[in-house]
N, C-alpha and C positions, 0 to 999 in steps of 0.2 A: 402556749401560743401557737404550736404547729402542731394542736393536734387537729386541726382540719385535714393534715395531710392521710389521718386512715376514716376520712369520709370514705361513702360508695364514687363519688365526683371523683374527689381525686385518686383514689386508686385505680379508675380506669386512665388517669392522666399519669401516671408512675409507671403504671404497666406498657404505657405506650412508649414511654420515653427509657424504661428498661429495654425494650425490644428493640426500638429504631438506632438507638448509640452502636450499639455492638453489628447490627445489618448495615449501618452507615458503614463502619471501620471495615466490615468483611469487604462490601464492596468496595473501598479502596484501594484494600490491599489487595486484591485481586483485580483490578486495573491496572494496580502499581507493579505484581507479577507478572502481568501481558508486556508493559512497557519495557520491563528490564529481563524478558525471555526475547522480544524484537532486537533487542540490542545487542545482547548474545549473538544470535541470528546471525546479526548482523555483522559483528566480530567475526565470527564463528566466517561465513561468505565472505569476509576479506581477506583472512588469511588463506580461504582455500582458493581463492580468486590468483594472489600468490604465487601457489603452490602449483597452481593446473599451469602455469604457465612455462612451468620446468620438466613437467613431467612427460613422459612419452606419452605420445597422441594410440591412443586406443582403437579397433573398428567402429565404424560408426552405429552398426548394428548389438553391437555389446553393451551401447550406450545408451540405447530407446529402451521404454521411453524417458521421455527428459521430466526429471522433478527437480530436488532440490538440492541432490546428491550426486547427479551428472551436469545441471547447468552449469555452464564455463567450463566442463572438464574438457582438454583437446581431444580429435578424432578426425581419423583420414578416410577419406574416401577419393575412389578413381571413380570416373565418369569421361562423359563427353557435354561440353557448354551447348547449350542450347537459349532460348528465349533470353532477355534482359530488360530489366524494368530500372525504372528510377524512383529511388525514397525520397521525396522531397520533403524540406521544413527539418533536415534534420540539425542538430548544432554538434560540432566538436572543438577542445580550445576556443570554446566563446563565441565561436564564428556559425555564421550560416550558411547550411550548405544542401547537400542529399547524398545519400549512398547508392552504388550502382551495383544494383540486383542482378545476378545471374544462375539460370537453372542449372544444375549438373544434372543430368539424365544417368541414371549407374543402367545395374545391368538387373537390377531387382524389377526395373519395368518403373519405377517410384523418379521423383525429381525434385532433388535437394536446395533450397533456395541458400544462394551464398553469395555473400555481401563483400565482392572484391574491393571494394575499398569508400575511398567520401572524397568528394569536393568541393569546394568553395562555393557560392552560388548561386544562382536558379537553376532550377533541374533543366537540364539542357541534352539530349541524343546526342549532339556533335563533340562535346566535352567528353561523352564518357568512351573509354576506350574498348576497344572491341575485345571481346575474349580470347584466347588461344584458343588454336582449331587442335583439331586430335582427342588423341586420349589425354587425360593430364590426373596427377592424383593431389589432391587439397588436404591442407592441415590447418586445421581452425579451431577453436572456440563453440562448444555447442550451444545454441541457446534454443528457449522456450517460444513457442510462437508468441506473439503481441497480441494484442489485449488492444485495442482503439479502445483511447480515454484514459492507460494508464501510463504513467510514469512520462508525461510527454508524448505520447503517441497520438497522433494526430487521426480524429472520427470525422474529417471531413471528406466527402464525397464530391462528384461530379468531377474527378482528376483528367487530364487529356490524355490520351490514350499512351499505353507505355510507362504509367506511372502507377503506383500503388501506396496512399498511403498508411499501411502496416504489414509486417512478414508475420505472415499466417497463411495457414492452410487454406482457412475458411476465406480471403482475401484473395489470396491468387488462384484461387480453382475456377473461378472465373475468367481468370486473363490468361493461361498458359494451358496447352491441351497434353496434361500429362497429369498423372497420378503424383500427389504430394506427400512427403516425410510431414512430419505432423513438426516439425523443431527445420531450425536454421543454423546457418553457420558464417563468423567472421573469421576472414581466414589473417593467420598469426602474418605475414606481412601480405599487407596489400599487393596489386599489382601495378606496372610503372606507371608513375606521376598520380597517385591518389595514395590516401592517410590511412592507413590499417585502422579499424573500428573496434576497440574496446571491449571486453564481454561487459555484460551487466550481470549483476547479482540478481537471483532469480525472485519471483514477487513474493513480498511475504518475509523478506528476507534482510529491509534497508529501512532506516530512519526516512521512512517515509509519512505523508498527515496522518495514516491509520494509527502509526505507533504513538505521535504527541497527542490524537485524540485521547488515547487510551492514559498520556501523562496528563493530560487537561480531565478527564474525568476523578483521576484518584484525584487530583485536588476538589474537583465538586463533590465528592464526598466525603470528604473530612471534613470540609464549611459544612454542610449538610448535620456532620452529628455533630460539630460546635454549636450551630445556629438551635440546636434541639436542647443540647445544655441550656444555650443561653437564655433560652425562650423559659425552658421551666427552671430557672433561676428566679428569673423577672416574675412570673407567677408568683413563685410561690413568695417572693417579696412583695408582690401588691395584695396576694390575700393576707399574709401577715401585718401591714399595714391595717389594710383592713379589719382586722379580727381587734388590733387592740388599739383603732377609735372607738369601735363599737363599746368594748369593754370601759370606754374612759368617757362614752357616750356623748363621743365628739362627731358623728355622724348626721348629717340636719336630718332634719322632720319632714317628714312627706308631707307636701301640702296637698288637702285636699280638696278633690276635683269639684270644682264650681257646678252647684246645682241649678240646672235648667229654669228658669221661672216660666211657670205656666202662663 
């Protein structure tokens, strides 16, 4: 009854369905090894996340530049405070508020954006408090510049002046007349009456949508080589069917096509 199945037909439908189960299953598995290497990652960035927070703050310069294996690690730098901008649309503990950006100017010629602290809020100049004058040396938190569009960060344009929605290079080199560090920093306690700002784990690094894309894909393909079973299951069950009406010559009779009258 199956041996239709070493027709020339169906052995190019055997061969296909040999090949597509096992490319189904590869790609899975290797969707499924992205998702559970993010996760690691991401492990992996909280315990070091942890860790930086205990450890002695390193130069700042020993630290650039920033990837995956210096973000969040602490580092100190002297300067003198210069310019000050405000992050607005930012949230901490649930609430909305902005952080109050301020440039350290070192002595490298270069100008470190550092995030003295958050408030409650709309972004307001009168709220936020002025810097210390002099020299002063900062211990923070390094982070990676921002990315408008990722992780929350806000791509909206037209801000009123004084305001910057992301800490990046590419972002303040237009509002501050000084040469920028390509990384920023949250300094480990804020300064009086504002929240110390959090590091974040670097991109690449958090159960973020890229990672459950990557869990929602293994599942479409393992449906993918089920539905390839199940398809040449059903086949070859309706041509077995087939094969033994034919043989019991229970298949009707073609009726034939009615001739035109002249």
């Amino acid at each position: 009854m199956y041996r239709f199945l070493l027709t020339p037909r169906w052995w190019g439908i055997n061969v296909f369905v040999l090949l597509a189960i096992p490319f189904c299953v590869f790609m899975g598995s290797w969707q499924l090894s992205r998702f559970e290497g993010r996760v690691q990652e991401h492990r992996s960035a909280t315990r070091q996340a942890a860790s930086d927070q205990h450890e002695t703050a390193r130069p700042l310069r020993a630290m650039l530049p920033v990837d995956k294996a210096t973000s969040g690690r602490r580092v100190t730098v002297s300067g003198h405070y210069g310019t000050q901008l405000l992050v607005p649309g930012r949230q901490l503990d649930g609430r909305n508020g902005f952080y109050v950006l301020t440039l350290l100017r070192t002595d490298s010629g270069k100008a470190l954006p550092v995030v003295r602290g958050w408030l409650p809020g709309t972004a307001d100049p009168a709220k936020a408090p002025a810097p210390p004058s002099g020299e002063v040396t900062v211990t923070g938190a390094l982070q990676a510049s921002e990315t408008p569009g990722d992780n929350g960060v806000s791509a909206a344009g037209g801000l009123p002046a004084g305001q910057t929605a992301a800490i990046s290079s590419a972002s303040l080199v237009n509002l501050v007349p000084y040469k920028l560090y390509d990384a920023w920093v949250t300094l480990d306690r804020a300064d009086a009456g504002m929240k110390a700002v959090p590091a974040t784990a670097p991109d690449g690094t958090g159960l973020d949508l890229k990672a459950f894309q990557n869990l929602g894909y293994t599942g479409e393909w393992f449906v993918f080589a089920g539905f390839v079973v199940f398809m040449w299951f059903r086949l070859v069950r309706r041509e077995a069917e087939y094969q033994r009406d034919a043989a019991l010559g229970l298949l009707p009779e073609e009726t034939p096509a009615p001739v035109p009258s002249s």
